[in-house]
GUKOLMAR-146634 format. One line per 4 residues: number of its first residue (from 1); for each residue x negated, y, z of C-alpha. Coordinates in nm, 2 decimals. Layout:
N
NUM> X:Y:Z  ...;
***
This chain:
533
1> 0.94:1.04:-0.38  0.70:0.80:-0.41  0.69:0.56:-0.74  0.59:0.15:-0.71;
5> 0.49:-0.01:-1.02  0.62:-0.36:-1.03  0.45:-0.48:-1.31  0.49:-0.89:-1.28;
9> 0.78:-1.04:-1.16  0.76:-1.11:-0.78  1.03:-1.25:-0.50  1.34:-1.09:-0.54;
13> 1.39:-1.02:-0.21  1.04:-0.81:-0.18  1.21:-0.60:-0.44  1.50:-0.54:-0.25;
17> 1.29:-0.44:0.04  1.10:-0.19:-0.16  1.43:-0.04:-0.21  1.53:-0.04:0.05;
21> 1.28:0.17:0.22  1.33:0.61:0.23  1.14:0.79:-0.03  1.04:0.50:-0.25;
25> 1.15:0.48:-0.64  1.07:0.12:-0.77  1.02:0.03:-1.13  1.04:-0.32:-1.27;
29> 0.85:-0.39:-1.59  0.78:-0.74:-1.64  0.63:-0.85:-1.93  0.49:-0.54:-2.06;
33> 0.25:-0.47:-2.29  -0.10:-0.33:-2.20  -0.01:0.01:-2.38  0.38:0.00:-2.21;
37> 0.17:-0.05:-1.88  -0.08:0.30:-1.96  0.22:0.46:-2.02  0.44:0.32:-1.68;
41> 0.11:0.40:-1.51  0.10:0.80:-1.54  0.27:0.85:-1.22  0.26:0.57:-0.99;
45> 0.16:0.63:-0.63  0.13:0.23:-0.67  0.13:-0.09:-0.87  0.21:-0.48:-0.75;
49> 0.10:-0.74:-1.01  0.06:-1.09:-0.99  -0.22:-1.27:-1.23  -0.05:-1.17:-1.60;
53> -0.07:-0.76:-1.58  -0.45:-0.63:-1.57  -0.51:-0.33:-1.35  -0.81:-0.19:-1.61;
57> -1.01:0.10:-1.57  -0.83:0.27:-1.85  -0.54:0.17:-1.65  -0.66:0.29:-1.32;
61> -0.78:0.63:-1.54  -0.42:0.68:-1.67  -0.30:0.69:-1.29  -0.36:1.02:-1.14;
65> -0.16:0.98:-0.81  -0.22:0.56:-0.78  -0.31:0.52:-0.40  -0.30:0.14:-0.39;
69> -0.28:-0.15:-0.61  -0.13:-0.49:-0.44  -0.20:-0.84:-0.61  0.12:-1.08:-0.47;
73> -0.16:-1.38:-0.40  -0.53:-1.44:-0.33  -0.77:-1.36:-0.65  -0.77:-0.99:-0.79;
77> -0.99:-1.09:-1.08  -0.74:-0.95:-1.35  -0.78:-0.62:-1.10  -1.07:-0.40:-1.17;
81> -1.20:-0.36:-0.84  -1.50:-0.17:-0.85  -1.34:0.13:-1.11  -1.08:0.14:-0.83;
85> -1.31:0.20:-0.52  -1.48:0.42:-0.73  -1.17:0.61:-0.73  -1.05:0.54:-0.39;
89> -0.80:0.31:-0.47  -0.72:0.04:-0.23  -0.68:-0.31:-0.32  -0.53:-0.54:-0.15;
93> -0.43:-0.91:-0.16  -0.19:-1.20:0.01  -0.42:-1.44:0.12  -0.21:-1.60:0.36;
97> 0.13:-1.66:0.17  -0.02:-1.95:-0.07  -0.20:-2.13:0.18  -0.01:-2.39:0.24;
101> 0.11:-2.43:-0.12  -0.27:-2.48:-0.26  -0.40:-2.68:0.05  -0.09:-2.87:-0.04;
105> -0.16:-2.94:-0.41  -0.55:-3.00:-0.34  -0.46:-3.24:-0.16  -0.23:-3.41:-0.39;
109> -0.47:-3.40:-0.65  -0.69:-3.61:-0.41  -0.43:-3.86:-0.40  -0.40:-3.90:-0.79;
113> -0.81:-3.91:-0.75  -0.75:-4.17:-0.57  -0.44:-4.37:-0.70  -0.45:-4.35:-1.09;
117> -0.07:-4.21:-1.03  -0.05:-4.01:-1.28  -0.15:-4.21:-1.56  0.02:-4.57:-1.42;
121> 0.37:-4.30:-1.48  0.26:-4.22:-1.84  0.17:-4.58:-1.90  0.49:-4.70:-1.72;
125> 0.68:-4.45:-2.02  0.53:-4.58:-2.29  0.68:-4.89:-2.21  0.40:-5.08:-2.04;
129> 0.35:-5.32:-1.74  0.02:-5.28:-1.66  -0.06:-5.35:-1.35  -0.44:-5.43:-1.34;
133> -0.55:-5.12:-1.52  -0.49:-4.89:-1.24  -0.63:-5.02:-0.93  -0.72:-4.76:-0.67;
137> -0.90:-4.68:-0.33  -0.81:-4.57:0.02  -0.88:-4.23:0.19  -0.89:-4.40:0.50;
141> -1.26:-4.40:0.63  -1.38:-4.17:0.39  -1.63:-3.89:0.37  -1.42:-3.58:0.25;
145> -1.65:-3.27:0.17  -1.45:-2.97:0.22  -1.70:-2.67:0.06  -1.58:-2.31:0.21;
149> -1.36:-2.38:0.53  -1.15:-2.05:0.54  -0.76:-2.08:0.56  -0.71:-2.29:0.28;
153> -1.00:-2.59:0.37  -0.87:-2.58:0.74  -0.55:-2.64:0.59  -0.74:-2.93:0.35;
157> -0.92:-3.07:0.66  -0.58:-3.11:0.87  -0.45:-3.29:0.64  -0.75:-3.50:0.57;
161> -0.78:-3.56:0.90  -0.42:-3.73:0.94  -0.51:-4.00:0.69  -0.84:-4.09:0.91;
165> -1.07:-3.92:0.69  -1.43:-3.79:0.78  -1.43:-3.42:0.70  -1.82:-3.26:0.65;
169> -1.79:-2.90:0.65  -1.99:-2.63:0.46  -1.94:-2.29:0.48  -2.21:-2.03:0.53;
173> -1.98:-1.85:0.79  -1.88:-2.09:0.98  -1.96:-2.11:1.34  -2.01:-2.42:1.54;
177> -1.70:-2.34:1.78  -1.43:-2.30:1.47  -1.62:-2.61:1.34  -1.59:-2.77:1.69;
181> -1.18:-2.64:1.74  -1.10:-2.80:1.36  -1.31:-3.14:1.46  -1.49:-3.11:1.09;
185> -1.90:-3.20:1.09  -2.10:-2.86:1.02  -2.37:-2.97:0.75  -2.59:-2.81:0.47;
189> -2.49:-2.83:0.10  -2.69:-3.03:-0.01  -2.61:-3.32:0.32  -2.22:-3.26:0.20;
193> -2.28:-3.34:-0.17  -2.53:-3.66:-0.07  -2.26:-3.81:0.14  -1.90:-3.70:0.08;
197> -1.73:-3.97:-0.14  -1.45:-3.68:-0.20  -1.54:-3.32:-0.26  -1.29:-3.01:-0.29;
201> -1.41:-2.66:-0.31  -1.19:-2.36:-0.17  -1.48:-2.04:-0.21  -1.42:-1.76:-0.38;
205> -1.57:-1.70:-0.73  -1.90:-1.48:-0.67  -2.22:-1.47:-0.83  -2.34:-1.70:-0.50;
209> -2.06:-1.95:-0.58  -2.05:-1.97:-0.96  -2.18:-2.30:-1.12  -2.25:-2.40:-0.76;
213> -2.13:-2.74:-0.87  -2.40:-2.78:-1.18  -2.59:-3.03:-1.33  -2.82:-3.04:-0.99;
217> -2.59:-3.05:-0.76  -2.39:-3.35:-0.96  -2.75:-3.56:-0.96  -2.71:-3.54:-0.59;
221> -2.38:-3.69:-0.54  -2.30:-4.05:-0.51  -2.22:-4.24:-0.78  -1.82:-4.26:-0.78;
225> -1.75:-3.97:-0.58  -1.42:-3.77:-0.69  -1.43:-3.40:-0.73  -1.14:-3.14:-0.71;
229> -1.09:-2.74:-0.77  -0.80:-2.57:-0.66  -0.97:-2.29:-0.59  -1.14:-2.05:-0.86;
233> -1.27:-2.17:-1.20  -1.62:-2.11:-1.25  -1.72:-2.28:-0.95  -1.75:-2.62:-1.10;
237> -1.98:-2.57:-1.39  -1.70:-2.81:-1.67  -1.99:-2.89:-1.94  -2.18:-3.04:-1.60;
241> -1.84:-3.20:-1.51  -1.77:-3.35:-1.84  -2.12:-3.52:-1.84  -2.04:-3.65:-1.50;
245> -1.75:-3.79:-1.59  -1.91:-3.97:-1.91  -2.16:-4.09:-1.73  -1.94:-4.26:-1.40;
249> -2.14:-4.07:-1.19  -1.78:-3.89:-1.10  -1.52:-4.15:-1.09  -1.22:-3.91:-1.08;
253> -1.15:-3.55:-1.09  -0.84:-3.31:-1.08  -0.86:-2.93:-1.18  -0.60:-2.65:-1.13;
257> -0.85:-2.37:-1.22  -1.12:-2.37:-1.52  -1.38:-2.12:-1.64  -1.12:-2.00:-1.90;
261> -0.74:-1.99:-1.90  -0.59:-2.14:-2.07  -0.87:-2.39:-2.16  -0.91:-2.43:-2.54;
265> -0.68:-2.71:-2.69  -1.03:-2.90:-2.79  -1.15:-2.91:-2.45  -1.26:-3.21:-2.37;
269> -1.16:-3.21:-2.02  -0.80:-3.27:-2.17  -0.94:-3.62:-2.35  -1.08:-3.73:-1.98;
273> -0.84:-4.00:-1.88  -0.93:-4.03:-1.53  -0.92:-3.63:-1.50  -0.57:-3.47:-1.39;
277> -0.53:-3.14:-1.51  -0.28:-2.85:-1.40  -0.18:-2.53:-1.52  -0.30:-2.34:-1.19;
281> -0.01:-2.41:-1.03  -0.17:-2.35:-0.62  0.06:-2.10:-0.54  0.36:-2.20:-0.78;
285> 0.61:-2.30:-0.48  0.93:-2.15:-0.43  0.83:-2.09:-0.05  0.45:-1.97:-0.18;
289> 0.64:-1.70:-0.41  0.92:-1.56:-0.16  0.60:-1.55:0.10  0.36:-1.36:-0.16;
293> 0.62:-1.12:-0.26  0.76:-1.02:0.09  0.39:-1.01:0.19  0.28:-0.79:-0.06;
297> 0.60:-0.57:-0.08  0.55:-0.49:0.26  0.20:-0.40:0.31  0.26:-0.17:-0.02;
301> 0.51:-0.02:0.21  0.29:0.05:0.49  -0.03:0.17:0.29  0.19:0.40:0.11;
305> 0.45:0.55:0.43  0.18:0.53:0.73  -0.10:0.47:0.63  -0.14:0.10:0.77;
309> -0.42:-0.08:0.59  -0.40:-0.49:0.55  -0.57:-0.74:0.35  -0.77:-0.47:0.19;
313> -1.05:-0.64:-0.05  -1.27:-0.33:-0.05  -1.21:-0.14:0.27  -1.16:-0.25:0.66;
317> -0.79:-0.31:0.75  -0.63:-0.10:1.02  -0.35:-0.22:1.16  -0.05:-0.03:1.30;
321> -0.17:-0.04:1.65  -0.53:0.07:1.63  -0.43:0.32:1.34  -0.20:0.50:1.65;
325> -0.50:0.55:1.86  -0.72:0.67:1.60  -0.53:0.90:1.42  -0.61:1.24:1.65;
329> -1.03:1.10:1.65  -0.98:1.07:1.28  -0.85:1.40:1.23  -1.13:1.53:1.47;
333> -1.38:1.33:1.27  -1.27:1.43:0.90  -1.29:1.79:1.01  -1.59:1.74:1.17;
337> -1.76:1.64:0.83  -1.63:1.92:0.69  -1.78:2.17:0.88  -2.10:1.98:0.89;
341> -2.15:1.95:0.48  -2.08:2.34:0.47  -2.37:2.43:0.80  -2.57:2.18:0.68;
345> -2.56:2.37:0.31  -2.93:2.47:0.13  -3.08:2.17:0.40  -3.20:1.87:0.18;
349> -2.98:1.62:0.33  -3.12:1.22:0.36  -2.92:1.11:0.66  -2.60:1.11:0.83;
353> -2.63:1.02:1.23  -2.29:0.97:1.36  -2.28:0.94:1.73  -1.97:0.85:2.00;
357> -2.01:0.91:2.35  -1.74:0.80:2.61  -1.40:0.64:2.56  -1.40:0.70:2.18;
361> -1.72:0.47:2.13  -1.49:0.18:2.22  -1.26:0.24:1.96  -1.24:0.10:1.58;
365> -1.56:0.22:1.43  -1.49:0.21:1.08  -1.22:0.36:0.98  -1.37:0.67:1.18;
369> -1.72:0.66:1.04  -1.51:0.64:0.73  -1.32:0.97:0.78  -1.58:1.11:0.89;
373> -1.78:1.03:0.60  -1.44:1.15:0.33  -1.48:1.49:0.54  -1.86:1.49:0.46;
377> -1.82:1.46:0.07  -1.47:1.62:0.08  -1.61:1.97:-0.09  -1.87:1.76:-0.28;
381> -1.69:1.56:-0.51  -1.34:1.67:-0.50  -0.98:1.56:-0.43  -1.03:1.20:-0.53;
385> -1.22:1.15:-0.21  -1.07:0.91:0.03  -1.13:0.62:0.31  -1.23:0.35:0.03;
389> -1.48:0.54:-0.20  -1.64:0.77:0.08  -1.95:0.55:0.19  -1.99:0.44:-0.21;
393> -2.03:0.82:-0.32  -2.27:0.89:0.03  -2.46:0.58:-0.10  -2.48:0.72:-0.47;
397> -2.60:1.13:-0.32  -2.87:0.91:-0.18  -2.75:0.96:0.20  -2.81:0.72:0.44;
401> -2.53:0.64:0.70  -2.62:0.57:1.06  -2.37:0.48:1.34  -2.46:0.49:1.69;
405> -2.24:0.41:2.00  -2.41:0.52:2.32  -2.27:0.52:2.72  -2.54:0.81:2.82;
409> -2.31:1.03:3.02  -2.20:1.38:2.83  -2.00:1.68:2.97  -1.71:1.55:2.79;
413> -1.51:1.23:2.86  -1.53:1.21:2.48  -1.75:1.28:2.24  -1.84:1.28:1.85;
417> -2.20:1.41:1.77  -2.26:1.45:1.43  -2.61:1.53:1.26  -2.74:1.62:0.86;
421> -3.11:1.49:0.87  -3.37:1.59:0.59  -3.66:1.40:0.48  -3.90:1.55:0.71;
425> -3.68:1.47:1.01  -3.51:1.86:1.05  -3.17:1.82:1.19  -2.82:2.00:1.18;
429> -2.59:1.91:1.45  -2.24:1.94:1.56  -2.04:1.80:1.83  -1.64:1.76:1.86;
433> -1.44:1.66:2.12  -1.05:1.67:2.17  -0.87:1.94:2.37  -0.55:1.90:2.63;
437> -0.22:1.78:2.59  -0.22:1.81:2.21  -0.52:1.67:2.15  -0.66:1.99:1.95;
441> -0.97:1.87:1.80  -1.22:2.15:1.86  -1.64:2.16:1.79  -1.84:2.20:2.11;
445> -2.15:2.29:2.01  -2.32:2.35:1.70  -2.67:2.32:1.62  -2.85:2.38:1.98;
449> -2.51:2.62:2.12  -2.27:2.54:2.31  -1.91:2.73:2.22  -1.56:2.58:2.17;
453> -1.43:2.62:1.79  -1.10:2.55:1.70  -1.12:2.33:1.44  -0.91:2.53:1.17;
457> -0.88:2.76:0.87  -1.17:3.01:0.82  -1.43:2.99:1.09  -1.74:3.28:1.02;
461> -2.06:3.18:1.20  -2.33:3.43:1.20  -2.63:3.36:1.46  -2.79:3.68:1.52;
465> -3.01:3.91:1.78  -2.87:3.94:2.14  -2.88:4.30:2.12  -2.61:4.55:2.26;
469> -2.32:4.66:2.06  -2.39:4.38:1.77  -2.03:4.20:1.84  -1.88:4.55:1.75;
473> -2.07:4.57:1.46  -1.92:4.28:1.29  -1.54:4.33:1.40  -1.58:4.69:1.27;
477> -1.70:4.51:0.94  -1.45:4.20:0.93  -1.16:4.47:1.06  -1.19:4.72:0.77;
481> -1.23:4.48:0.49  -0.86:4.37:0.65  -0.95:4.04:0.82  -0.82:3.95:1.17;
485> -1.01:3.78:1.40  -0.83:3.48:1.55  -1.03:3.38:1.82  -1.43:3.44:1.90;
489> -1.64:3.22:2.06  -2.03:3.36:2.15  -2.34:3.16:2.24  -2.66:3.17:2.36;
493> -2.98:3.00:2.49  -3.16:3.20:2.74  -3.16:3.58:2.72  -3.38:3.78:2.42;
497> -3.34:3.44:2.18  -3.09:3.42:1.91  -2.73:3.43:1.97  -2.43:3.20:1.77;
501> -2.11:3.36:1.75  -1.81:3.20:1.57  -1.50:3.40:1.47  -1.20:3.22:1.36;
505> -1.02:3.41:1.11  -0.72:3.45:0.92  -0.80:3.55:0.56  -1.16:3.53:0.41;
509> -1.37:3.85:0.37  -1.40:4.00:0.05  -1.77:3.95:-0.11  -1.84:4.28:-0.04;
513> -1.79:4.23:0.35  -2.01:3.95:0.35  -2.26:4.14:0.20  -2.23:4.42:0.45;
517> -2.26:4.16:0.70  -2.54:3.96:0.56  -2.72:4.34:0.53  -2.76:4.40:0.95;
521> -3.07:4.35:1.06  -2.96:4.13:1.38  -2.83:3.81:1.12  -3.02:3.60:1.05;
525> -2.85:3.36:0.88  -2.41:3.36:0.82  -2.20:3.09:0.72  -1.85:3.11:0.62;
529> -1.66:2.78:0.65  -1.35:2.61:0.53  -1.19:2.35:0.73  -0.95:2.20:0.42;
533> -0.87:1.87:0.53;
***
């Protein structure tokens, strides 16, 4: 039984899926404290918050068996993301349920930018008839600068569009075709904040994006332009936005995000009059919540029943699809790590080649350099080890990862070469392939031999002389310290060199066999290894 924290309240009927599904026990605890949540914590296999709970690192330290945390919308700032890769903890978002919801409310915000809507109704309360005091401007003709043109400013620039506005685009990702196929102007920053008359930003908050709007970039606007964030606080520097506003070098503004929330009751933004303020309400729509909640109920479900990655903020996705094909290559390539780490043992390691040959070089890359990788580290650093903080613990043992996909021809229709590469260039390799019907994934050759290695258990490699009688030898060891040999597989190069031989056992030898074995004058070198994964 698997156990889903719900820790902030989310659709109803996400809930109700949740429960719906076999093996899943689903805890609601809305409104809790940070302590109630350390305690709820302890044995979670996952937790779905929205923006009140925050996943900490003492939270994520509490939470032994937490594979996944899900945030039911777009920013995962009250999520401590880099404590949870570090444990291997995927997070993931819904970055698709609120997009309509904000692009919706950016653009209303525009609207009271541009007709003084708002505070016409407040004056039209107090009692008042005043017409001339609010006198507006048209959209109609003017230069809208969308900054950061993902789902939600395509959304903006649709809409901008419809009222004959001229969208400029900036977006350091953005290609000329998607530019071309949502009939918005590519330009440079600094282009976009010289002519826009509107501006609306829609980037994440990074160190890149913070304070991108700042004193410098407000001396290069027009005087008059109107300026809206719907998007992250932080990205409009306010202090630079207040002076703006002072000075009539903005005309209008309208925020739904700021640098802290709540901002203080003495902020001045709230004294602005021609500033509309909101309580970050982007994705507060009843159709932006049922979406968010389904959304992240479901892929909860998936991550945690099949394995199916989506909207992951600190891994690749893998949908269900490519995650089918993969699965026998990604038990093939975890295993293959495995091995390698143990052969590779005593060698000063600086390098990981990973090579596919054949029909597995057009699959999905990642999430099989990234199994690979978890197999690597697997007997390094424990049982925490998984898909998400693999290539961050490689990184931190100093070992560079190198992927190559090749079409040279190799004996097999598919291939996985693997290779542990010191400082000085001296190599370990393996290669793995997958065998009949069942897909048996099985090594092919290891380090300059080729022999076929079922990849499972206890597997005894002992390269030694090629003299007569030596195989006998080591059974007559391995056989009266009561182990059973499996299977044998026995290699060699040319005649009078150095022979492999690989047993695949059933027990592991007692020390005291593996010293007897160690003690023959044909070994030269004997490695035991344990396929766990």
């Amino acid at each position: 039984m698997k156990k889903i924290l719900v820790a902030d309240r989310i659709s109803p009927i996400g809930v109700a899926f949740l429960r719906e599904q076999d093996g899943f026990e689903v805890v609601e605890a809305y409104g809790s404290s940070p302590e109630q949540v350390l305690e709820l914590a302890k044995d979670v296999h996952a937790i779905i918050v929205r923006s009140e709970t925050k996943v900490t690192a003492e939270v994520i330290a509490a939470a032994p068996k937490l594979v996944a945390v899900g945030r039911a919308g777009v920013g995962v700032d009250n999520i401590d993301v880099e404590v949870a890769t570090e444990r291997g903890i995927i997070v993931m978002n819904t970055p698709s349920g609120n997009t309509i919801a904000t692009a919706e409310l950016t653009f209303t915000h525009m609207l009271c930018g541009a007709r003084p809507i708002v505070q016409a109704a407040a004056s039209m309360k107090e009692g008042k008839w005043d017409r001339k005091s609010f006198s507006g401007s048209e959209l109609r003709g003017k230069n809208l600068g969308v900054i950061g043109m993902g789902r939600i400013g395509a959304e903006v620039a649709k809409r901008a569009q419809a009222f004959a506005m001229n969208v400029l685009a900036y977006d350091p990702y953005l290609t000329e075709a998607r530019a071309k196929t949502l009939g918005v102007e590519m330009t440079n920053l600094d282009t976009l904040l010289a002519q826009a008359d509107y501006i609306t930003v829609h980037m994440p908050l990074t160190e890149t994006t913070q304070y991108m709007l700042d004193e410098k970039a407000f001396e290069k606007m027009k005087k008059g332009v109107r300026v809206f964030n719907c998007a992250r606080g932080g990205i409009i520097k306010e202090t630079a936005l207040i002076e703006a506003l002072n000075s009539g070098k903005v005309a209008a503004a309208g925020l739904d995000v700021y640098e802290d929330e709540p901002p203080a009751k003495d902020c001045p933004l709230r004294t602005i009059p021609n500033v509309v303020l909101t309580p970050h309400l982007g994705a507060s729509t009843k159709e932006a919540q049922e979406s968010v909640g389904i959304e992240v109920s479901e892929i909860i479900a998936q991550v945690l029943k099949d394995g199916v990655i989506n909207n992951a903020v600190n891994m690749p996705s893998v949908d269900r699809a490519t995650l089918q094909a993969l699965r026998p290559y990604l038990t093939l390539g975890e295993r293959m790590g495995c091995v390698l780490q143990q052969i590779a043992a005593g060698l000063k390691v600086e390098k990981l080649r990973v090579c596919y040959f054949g029909k597995v070089a057009d699959l999905s890359a990642g999430p099989l350099s990234r199994a690979i990788q978890r197999g690597y580290i697997l007997n390094i650093s424990g049982k925490h080890v998984t898909d998400v903080n693999a290539p961050l613990i490689l990184k931190q043992l100093g070992i560079e990862v190198e992927i190559v996909k090749t079409n040279i021809n190799s004996d097999y229709a598919e291939l996985i070469q693997l290779e542990a590469i010191d400082k000085a260039g001296k190599a370990v390799e393996i290669q793995g392939t997958l065998v009949g019907k069942s897909q048996s994934p099985r090594l092919v050759h290891v380090d300059g031999h080729d022999l076929e290695v079922s990849l499972n258990g206890k597997i005894l490699f002992i390269k030694n002389e090629d003299t007569p009688g030596t195989i006998g030898q080591f059974g007559t060891i391995l056989g009266n310290a009561g182990v059973n040999i499996a299977n044998m597989s026995l290699s060699r190069v040319k005649q009078d060199q150095l022979a492999l031989t690989a047993f695949e056992l059933d027990s592991v030898p007692a020390s005291c066999a593996m010293d007897e074995l160690k003690a023959l004058k044909v070994v030269k070198d004997i490695r035991l290894v344990s396929v766990t994964c």
